[in-house]
C-alpha positions in Angstrom: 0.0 0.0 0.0 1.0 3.3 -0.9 1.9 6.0 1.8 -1.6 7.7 1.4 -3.6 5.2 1.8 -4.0 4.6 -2.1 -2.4 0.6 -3.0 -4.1 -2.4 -2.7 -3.7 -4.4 0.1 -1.6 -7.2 -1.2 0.8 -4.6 -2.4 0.2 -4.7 -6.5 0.0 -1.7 -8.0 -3.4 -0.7 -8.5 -5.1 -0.2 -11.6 -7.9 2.8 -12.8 -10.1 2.9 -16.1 -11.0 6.6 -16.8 -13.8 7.5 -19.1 -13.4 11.0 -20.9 -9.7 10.7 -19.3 -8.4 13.1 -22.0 -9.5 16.2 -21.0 -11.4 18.3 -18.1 -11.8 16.8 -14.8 -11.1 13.4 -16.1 -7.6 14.2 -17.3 -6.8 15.9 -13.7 -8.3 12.5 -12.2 -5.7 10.6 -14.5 -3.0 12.7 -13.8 -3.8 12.5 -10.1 -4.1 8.7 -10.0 -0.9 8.4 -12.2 0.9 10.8 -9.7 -0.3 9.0 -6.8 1.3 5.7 -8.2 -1.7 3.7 -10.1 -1.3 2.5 -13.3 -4.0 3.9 -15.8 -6.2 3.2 -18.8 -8.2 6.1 -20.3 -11.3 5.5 -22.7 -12.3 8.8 -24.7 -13.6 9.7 -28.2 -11.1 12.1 -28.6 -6.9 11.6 -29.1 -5.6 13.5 -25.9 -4.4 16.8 -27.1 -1.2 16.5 -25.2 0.9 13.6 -24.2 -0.6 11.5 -20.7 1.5 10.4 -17.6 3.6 7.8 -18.3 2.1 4.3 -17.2 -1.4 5.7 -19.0 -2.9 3.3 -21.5 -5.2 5.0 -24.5 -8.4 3.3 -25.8 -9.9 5.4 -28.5 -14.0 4.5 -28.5 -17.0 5.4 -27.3 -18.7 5.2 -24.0 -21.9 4.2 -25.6 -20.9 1.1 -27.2 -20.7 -2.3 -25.3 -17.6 -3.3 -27.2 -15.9 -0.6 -26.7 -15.9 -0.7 -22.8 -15.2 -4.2 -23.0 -12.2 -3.0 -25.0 -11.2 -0.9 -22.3 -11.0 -3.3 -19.4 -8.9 -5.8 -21.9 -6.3 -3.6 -22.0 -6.5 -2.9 -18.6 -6.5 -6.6 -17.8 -3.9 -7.4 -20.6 -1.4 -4.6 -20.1 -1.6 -4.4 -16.0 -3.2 -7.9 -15.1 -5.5 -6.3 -13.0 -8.3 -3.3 -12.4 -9.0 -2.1 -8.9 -11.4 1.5 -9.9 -13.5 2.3 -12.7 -14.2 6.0 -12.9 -17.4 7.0 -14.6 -16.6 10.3 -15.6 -17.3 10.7 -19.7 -20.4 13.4 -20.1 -22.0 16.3 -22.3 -24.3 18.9 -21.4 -27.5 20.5 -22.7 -26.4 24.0 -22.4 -29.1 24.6 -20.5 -32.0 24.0 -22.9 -35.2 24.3 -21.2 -38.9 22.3 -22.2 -39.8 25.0 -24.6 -36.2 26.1 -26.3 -36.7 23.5 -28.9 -38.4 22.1 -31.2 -39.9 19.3 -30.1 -37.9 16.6 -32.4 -34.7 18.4 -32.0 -35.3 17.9 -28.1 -35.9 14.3 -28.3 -32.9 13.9 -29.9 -31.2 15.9 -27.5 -32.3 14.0 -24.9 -30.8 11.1 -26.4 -27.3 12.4 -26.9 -27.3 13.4 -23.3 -28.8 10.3 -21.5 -27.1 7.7 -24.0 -23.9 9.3 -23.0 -24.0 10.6 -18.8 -26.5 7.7 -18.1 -26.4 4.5 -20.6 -22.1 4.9 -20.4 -22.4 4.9 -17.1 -24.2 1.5 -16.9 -21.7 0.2 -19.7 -19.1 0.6 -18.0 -19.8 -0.6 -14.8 -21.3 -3.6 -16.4 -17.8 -3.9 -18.6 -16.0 -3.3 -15.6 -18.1 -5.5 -12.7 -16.3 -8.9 -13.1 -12.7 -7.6 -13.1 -13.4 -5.4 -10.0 -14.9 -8.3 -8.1 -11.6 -10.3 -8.4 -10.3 -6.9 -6.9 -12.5 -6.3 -4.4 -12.3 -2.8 -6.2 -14.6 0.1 -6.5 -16.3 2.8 -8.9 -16.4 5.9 -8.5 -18.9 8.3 -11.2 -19.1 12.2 -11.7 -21.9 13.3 -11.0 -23.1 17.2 -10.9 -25.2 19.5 -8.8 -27.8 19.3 -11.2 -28.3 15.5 -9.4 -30.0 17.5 -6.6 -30.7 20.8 -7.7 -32.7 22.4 -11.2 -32.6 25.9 -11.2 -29.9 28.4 -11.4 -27.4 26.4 -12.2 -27.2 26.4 -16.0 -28.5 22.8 -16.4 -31.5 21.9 -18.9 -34.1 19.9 -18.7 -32.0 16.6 -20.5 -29.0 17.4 -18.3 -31.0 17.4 -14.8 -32.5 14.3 -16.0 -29.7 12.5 -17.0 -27.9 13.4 -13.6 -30.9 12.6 -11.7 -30.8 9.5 -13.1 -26.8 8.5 -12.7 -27.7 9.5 -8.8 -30.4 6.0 -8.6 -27.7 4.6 -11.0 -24.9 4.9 -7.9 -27.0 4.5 -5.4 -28.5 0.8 -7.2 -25.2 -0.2 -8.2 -24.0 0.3 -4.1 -26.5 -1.6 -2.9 -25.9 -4.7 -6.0 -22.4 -4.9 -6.0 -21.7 -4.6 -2.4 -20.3 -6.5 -0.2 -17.0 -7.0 -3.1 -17.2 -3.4 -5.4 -18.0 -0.4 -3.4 -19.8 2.4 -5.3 -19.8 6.5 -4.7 -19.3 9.7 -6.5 -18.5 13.5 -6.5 -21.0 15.9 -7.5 -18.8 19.3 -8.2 -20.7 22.6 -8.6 -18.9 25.5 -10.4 -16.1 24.1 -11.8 -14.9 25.7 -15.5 -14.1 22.3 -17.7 -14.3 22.1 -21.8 -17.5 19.9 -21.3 -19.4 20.1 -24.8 -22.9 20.6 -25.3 -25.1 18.9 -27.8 -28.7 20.7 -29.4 -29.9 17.8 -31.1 -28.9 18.8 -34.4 -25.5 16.9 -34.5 -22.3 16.4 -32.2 -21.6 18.0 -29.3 -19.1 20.6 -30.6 -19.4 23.7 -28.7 -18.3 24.5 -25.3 -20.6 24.6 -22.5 -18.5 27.7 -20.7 -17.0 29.7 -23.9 -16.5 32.7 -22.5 -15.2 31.8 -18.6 -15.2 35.4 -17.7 -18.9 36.0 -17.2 -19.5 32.8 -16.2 -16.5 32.8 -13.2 -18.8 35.9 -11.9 -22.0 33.9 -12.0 -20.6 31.3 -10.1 -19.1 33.1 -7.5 -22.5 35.1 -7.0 -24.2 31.8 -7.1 -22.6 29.7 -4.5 -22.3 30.4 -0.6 -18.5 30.3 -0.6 -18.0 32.5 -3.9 -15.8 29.7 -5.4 -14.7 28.8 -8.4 -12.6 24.7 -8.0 -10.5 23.7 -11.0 -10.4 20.0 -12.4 -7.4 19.4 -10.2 -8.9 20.6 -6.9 -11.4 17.7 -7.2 -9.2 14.9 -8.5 -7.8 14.2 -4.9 -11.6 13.3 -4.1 -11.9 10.6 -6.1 -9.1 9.0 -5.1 -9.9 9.1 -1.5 -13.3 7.3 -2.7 -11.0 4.6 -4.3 -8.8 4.1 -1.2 -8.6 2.2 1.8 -9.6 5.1 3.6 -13.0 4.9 2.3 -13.4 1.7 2.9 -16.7 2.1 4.7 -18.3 3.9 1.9 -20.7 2.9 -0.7 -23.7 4.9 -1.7 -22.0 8.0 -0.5 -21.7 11.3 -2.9 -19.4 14.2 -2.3 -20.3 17.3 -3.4 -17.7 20.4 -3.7 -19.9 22.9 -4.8 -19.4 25.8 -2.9 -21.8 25.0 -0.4 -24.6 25.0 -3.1 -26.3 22.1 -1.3 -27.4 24.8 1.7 -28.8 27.8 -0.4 
């Protein structure tokens, strides 16, 4: 085990699948774990734009595809010979659409996009990942977002809120199925300034969520009780407390660093 609490307990270095590792929080969760001492597997649509940690594995695919996931853990399994965390982290946004912004088949579609990707690759890849992390005794660990709790004021649309709703019964399920062997939390981070991409219905998400972070800095710091604004690498150490020893009573459980949103 490593000196904070982060190795598995026979001493083999541990092992963590990231999805959407290349970029945002995910890449600071990568580079945190890789810091930390774990090897590392990320799966992402997207080539990372600049080189990851050394001991980092890249699976190019798609979060919404059962053989990709599957793909993942093999070269997790073939590479390292072991996984001990899956992190759930791959998403896109809404950009805040509301019932009425669209039109009505460009919302469905919408929808899709953002449930088939925060909610249905979630479930992929905890059903890609289950078997491995059993011989583990391992754990997962998902992003979630304030918009699991909260609807208003907090730039999420009506797909988004839904699809985080829904990834918060998806923990909390998973917990209660996969325990006593995989333990299963999350973080929920409020205000945080990432490149997540949005989606409209009428194609790929392409555009930033945040473009312009000046204004948007200022509405957060308005918005939440402690007038913070975290960056990706202020929440990476979270998760991997959730992975570690540390945690070791916890399943179920949800963090939330969100400036104290969660008492407004």
């Amino acid at each position: 085990m490593s000196a904070d609490g982060s190795g598995t307990a026979g001493g083999a270095t541990p092992v963590v699948l990231v999805t959407g590792g290349c970029s945002g929080i995910g890449r600071a969760v990568v580079e945190d774990f890789a810091a930390h001492g774990h090897r590392a597997v990320v799966l992402d649509q997207e080539d990372p734009r600049e080189a990851l940690p050394a001991g980092v594995a890249f699976v190019r695919g798609d979060v919404r595809s059962v053989r990709d996931n599957e793909r993942a853990v093999a070269v997790a399994l073939d590479r390292f010979g072991r996984l001990d965390v899956f992190v759930g982290n791959a998403g896109v946004h809404d950009a805040g659409a509301r019932l009425r912004d669209l039109p009505a088949e460009q919302l469905a579609e919408a929808a899709r996009q953002v449930l088939d990707v925060d909610v249905v690759g979630y479930l992929l890849g905890a059903r890609a990942a289950a078997d491995a992390l059993e011989r583990t005794g391992g754990c997962m660990v998902f992003t979630l977002s304030d918009a699991s709790f909260l609807v208003s004021g907090n730039g999420a649309g009506v797909a988004y809120a839904a699809a985080k709703h829904a990834a918060l019964g998806l923990v909390r399920h998973l917990a209660a199925d996969l325990a006593p062997r995989i333990r299963v939390n999350a973080v929920a981070p409020g205000g945080v300034v990432t490149g997540l991409r949005a989606v409209d219905g009428s194609g790929p998400a392409s555009r930033p969520v945040f473009g312009d972070p000046d204004p948007i800095v200022r509405t957060i710091r308005a918005y939440n009780p402690l007038g913070t604004v975290l960056e990706p690498e202020q929440l990476a150490p979270l998760y991997r407390f959730l992975a570690s020893p540390r945690a070791a009573g916890m399943t179920g459980e949800v963090l939330r660093p969100d400036g104290g949103l969660s008492v407004r």
